[in-house]
N, C-alpha and C positions, 0 to 999 in steps of 0.2 A: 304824867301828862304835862306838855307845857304849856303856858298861859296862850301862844298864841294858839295853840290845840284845844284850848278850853272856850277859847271865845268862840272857834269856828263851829265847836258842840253846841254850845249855848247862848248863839247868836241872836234867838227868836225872844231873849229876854231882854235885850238889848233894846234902846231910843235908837231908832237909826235917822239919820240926817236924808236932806235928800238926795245927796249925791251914792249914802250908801243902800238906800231904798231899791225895790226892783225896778228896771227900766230894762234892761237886757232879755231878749230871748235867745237862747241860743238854735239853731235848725237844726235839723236833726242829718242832714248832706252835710252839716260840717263835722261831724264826728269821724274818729277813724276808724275804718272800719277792721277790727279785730274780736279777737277772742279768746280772753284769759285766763289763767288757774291763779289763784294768790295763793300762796304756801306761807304757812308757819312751820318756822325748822325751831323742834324743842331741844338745843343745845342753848351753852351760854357760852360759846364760844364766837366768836366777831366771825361774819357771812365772809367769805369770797367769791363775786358772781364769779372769775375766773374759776376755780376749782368746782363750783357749781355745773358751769358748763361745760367744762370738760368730763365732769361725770356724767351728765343726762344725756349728752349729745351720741352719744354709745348706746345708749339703754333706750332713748324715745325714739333713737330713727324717725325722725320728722321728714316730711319730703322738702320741705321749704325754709327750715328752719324756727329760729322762735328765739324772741328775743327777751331779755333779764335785766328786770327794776329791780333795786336795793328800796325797799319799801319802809327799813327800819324798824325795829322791833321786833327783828328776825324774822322780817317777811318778807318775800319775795314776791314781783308779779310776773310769772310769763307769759307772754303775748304770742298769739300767733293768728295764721292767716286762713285756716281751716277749723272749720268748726268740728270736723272729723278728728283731728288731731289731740282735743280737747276731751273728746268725749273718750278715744279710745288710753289716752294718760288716768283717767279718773277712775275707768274702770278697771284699771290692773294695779288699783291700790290693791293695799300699804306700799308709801313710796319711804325711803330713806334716806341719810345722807350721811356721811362719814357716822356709821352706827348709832344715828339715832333717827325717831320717827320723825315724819314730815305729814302736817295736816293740809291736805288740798281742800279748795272748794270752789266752784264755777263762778269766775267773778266777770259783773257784766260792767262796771266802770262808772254805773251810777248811785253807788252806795257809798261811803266810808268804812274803810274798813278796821273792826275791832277786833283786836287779839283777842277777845272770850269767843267770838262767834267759832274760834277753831278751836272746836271740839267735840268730834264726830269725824269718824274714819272705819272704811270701808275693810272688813277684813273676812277670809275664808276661814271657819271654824269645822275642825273636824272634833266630832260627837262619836266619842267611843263609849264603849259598856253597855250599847243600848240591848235589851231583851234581845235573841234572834227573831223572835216573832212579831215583834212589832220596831223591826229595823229596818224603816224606809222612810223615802225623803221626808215626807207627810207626818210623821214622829217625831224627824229630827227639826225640823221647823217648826214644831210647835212647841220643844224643849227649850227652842233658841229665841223663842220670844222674849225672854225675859233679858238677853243680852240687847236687844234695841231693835231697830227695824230691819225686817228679814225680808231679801232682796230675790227676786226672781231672772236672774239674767238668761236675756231667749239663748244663746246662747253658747250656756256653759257646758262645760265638761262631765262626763259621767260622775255623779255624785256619791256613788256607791265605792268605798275604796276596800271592800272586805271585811277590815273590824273596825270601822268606822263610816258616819255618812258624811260631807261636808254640804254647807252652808252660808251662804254669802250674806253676812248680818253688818249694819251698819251701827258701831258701837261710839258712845260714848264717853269717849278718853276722861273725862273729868271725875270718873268713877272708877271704884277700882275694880280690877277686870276680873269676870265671874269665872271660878274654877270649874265648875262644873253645877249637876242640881240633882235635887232629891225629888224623887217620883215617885208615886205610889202602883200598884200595880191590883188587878182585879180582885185579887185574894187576901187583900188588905198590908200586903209584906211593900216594906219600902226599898229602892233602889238606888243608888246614885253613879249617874251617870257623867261623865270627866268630859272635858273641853280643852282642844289645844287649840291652837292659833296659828294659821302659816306665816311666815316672814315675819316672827315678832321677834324683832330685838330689842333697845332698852326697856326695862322691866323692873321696878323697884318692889324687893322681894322685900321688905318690911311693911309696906303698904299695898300692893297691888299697882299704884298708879304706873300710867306710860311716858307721863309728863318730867321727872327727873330721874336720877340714879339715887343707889343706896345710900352714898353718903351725904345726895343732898337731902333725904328724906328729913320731916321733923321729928319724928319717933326715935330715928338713930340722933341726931342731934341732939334730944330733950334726955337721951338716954346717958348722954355724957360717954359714948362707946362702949356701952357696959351689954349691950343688946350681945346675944349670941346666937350663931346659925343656928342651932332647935328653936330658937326664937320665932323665926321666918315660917311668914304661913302661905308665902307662893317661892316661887323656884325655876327654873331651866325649865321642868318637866312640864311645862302651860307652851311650849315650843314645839312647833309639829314638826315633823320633817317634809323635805320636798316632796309636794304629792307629783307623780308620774301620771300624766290624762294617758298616758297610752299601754301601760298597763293595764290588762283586762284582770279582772278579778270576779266575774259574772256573769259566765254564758248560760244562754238557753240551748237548749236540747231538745229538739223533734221526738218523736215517739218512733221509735224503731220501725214499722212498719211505712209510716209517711217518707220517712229519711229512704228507705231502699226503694221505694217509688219514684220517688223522685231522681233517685240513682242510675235505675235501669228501667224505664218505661217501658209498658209491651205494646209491638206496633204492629198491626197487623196489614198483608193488601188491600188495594183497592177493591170493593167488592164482594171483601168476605165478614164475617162475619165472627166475633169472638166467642170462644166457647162458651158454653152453659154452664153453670153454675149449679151443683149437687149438692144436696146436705150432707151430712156425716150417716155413720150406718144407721 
């Protein structure tokens, strides 16, 4: 942080004179009127709003465009002029950026903004291994409690993908990320059930975190390189593949007699009257 970053922090401890006293209001018609996301990009590589925006400008289809602050600290702010635009970028996290994660969050212009606040990101988790009998949504969101808060979007896509449920849970990042969990089941036998994660890339397989790669980890560092892959207790395999929403994997089916009713209805004239109905001999 630097000094003039520290005073504007801990201004209120400060003598102030009276020229630096309140006297200003500002109105609230003088504001501009927008609507922003402030991104933390977890690389340590130096931003390019250029390459920035030539990546999202493809992927957000914005109608109106949107415009990119270098905010420093590898933070971004985008601005824009629909509040629709805003909402629908947030919800189709996990966002990326030359392969590594990007922490979004709704920012309204009258806060400061701290790099600890980003960390919490929206991600679809598919819950495989669950029992057949007790695999449905309602299961699988109560397994996925324990990864952070679990999201109901009106919505969403079939959640049922066949050997697995998915789950829209807002995780965490400053933790390292739950492989899966162990459940117990009516008959006292325990069970554990795996968790992948759609669109996850960087992944530090030493530690779990989202936040660096392996070799920035401190475990590999403190290890002096001597760590070895049986070492690593996450992996690839916490990576789901693209789920396909139009993919059915779960019809329902009529009961044979309803379905051929429905098929061939019997219609009779005007007038008459349909036959009677016999018991058996």
């Amino acid at each position: 942080m630097t000094p003039m970053e520290d005073i504007t922090k801990h201004w209120s401890s400060l003598s102030l004179s009276e020229k630096e006293g309140s006297g200003l209001r500002l109105r609230k018609e003088q504001a501009i009127t927008e609507f922003a996301i402030a991104a933390r990009f977890l690389t340590k590589r130096p931003l390019n709003i250029e390459a920035i925006a030539n990546t999202f400008t493809p992927l957000w289809r914005t109608k109106s465009g949107f415009k990119i602050k270098n905010l420093g600290n590898h933070m971004i702010l985008f601005s824009f002029d629909n509040i629709g635009e805003v909402d629908r970028i947030l919800n189709s996290e996990p966002w990326s950026f030359d392969k590594h994660l990007m922490v979004l969050t709704h920012y309204d212009k009258d806060t400061s903004l701290n790099p600890l606040d980003f960390n919490r990101v929206f991600f679809w988790v598919q819950v495989f291994d669950i029992p057949v009998r007790y695999r449905n949504r309602e299961v699988a969101e109560q397994i996925c409690e324990v990864l952070g808060s679990v999201i109901h979007p009106p919505d969403a896509p079939d959640s049922d993908g066949g050997s697995f449920i998915r789950v829209r849970v807002q995780i965490d990042i400053s933790l390292p990320l739950c492989r899966g969990r162990l459940i117990s089941l009516e008959d006292g036998k325990e069970h554990w059930v795996s968790f992948k994660y759609e669109r996850l890339l960087n992944l530090c397989y030493w530690c779990g975190l989202l936040t660096h790669e392996d070799k920035n980890c401190n475990k590999w560092i403190d290890s002096e390189g001597s760590l070895q892959q049986k070492d690593q207790q996450f992996g690839p395999w916490l990576r789901a593949l693209p789920y396909q929403a139009s993919r059915r994997n779960v019809i329902n089916v009529p009961g044979f007699f309803a379905k051929k009713n429905k098929e061939c209805p019997v219609l009779y004239s005007p007038g008459t009257q349909p036959p009677t109905a016999h018991g058996g001999p």
